[in-house]
N, C-alpha and C positions, 0 to 999 in steps of 0.2 A: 408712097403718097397715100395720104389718109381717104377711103371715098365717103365723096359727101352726102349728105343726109337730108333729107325735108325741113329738118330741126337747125334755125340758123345757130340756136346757142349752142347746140351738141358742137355743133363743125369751130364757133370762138373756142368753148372750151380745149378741144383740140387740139389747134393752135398756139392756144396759151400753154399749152403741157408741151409741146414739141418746140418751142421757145426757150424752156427752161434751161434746157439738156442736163437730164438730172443722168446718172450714170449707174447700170444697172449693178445690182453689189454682188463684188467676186469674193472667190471664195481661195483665191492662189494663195495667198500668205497663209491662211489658217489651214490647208491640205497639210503642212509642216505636223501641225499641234495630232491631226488622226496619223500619219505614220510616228512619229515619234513615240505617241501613246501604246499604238502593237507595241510596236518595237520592244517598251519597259517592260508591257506586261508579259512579253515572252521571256525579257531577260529574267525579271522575276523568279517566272516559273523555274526556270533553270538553276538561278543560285539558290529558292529553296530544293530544288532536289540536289545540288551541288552539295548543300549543308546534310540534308539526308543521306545522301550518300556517303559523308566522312564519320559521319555521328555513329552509322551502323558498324563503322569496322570497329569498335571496341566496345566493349561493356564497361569499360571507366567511366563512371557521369565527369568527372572532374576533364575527361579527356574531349567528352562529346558539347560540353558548354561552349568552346569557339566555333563550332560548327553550326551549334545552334546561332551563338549570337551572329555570324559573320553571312550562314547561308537562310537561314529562317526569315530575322525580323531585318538583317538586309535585304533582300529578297522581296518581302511583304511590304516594304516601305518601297521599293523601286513597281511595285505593280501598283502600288496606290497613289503610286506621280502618275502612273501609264493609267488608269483608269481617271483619273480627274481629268490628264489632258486627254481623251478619247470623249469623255461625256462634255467638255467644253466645247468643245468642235459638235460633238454633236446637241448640243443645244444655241449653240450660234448657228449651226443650218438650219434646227428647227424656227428657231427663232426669224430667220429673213425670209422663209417661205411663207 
């Protein structure tokens, strides 16, 4: 219960806001969008050193280009999903505070 005040329009207004039942905004569904985002960007991190790791056992460039293309700019593309959905989430919490 609200207490009341010397101010009858403080105490209407009040009431007219506790009338409404507006509902305070969660955050459950979009806690998904920040683990998921780790999540890429460690996978990331892993498939590029996946890709550096296979690249290094040969001096063949013609040998080391799948490693590049599969652990590299796979890799850099799966952390730049992970960092978009990580700064979404956190710019929808900055955004409701």
């Amino acid at each position: 219960m609200e207490p009341k005040t010397n101010n009858p329009r403080i105490d209407e207004f009040r009431t007219e806001v506790a009338d409404l039942n507006i509902k305070t905004p969660a955050d459950s569904g979009e806690r998904t969008y920040l683990l998921v985002g780790i999540v890429l960007m460690v996978v990331g991190v892993v498939l590029i050193l996946a890709g550096y790791w296979g690249a290094s056992g040969t001096v063949i460039l013609v040998e080391q280009i799948p490693y590049v293309l599969s652990g590299g700019f796979l890799g850099l593309g799966v952390m730049v999903v992970g960092a978009a959905m990580f700064v979404g989430y956190s710019l929808s919490r900055y955004l409701r505070f």
